[in-house]
N, C-alpha and C positions, 0 to 999 in steps of 0.2 A: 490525444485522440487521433485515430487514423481514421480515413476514408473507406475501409472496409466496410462490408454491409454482411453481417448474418443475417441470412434466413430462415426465418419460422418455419416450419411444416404447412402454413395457412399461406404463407406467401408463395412459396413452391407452387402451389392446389391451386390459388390463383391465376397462377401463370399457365401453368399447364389445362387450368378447364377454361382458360380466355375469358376468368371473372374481372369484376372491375379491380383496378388496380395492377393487372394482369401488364401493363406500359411499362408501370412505375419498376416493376420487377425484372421486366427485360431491359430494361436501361442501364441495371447496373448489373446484368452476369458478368459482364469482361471481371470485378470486383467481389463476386459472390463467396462465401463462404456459408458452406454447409456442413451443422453436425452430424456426425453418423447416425447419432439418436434421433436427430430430424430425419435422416434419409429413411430411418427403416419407417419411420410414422407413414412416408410417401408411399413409400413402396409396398407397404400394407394395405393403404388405402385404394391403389392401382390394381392391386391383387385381387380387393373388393370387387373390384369391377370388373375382372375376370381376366387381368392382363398375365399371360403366363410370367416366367423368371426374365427369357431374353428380350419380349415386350417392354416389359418395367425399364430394366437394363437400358434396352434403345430409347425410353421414353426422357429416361433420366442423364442420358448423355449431356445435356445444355448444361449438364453441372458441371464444373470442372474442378473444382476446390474443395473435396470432402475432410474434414477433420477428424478425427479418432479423438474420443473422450479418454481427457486426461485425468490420473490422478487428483488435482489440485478441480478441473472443473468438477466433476465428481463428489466432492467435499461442498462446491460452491453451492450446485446444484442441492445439495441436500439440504445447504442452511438457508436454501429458500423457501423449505418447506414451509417452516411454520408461519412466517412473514407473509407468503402469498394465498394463502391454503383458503381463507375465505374468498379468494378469486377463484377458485375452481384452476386454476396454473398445473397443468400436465407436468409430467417427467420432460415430454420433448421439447414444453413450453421453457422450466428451467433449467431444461441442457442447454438452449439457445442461449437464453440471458448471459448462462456462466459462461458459455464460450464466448459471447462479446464484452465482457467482462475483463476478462484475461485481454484479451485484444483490445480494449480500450474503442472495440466498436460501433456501430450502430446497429441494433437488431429491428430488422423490417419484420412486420406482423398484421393480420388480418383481425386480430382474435383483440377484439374492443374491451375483454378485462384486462389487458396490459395498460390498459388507460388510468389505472388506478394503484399501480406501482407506484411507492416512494424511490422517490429519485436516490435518497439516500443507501436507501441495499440494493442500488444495482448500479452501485460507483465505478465507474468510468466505462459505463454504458449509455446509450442513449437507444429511444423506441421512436421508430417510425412508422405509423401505423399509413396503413395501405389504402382507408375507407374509413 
């Protein structure tokens, strides 16, 4: 297991709208990893609010670690459908997982149906919820 922290889409939104938990997420950017399939959830969500392209961009600078979805997470992601599907689990929810998956690391999250993840399909992950 490493010390790595992926972040949710929920955790990012935290931090950037100064909700609670919003500490716990700037404690660990030095550490952050972000997947692209989270970043675009953010950056969509930014857009909602009317931030143009460079806005988003500067907003999103405090990330430094973005990751490209792989093959393999890709595959992970999918076989979490059916397993999480009665949690209502996003695409960007089981991009994150898979990517901390692979990494063997802790995926931080805001979104309280991760609470209900079997520990067992999401082997060598761990969830840290925010709130």
């Amino acid at each position: 297991m490493t010390d790595a922290i992926v972040l949710d889409s929920s955790a990012i939104l935290a931090l950037l709208n100064d909700e609670p938990g919003a500490s716990k997420v700037e404690a660990v950017l030095d550490r952050a990893i972000v997947g692209a399939a989270n970043l675009a959830e953010v950056a969509a969500k930014l857009g909602e609010k009317g931030l143009g392209k460079e806005e988003v961009e500067e907003v999103l600078a405090v990330i430094h670690d973005v990751r490209p979805m792989t093959q393999e997470q890709a595959l992970a992601a999918g076989a979490l459908r059916m397993p999480t599907r009665s949690m209502g689990l996003s695409m960007g929810d089981r991009a994150c997982i898979a990517l901390a998956m692979e990494l063997g690391a802790t995926a931080m999250t805001c979104d309280r149906a991760w609470n209900s993840l079997d520990p067992t399909i999401i082997s060598g992950a761990r969830v840290d919820m925010l709130r």
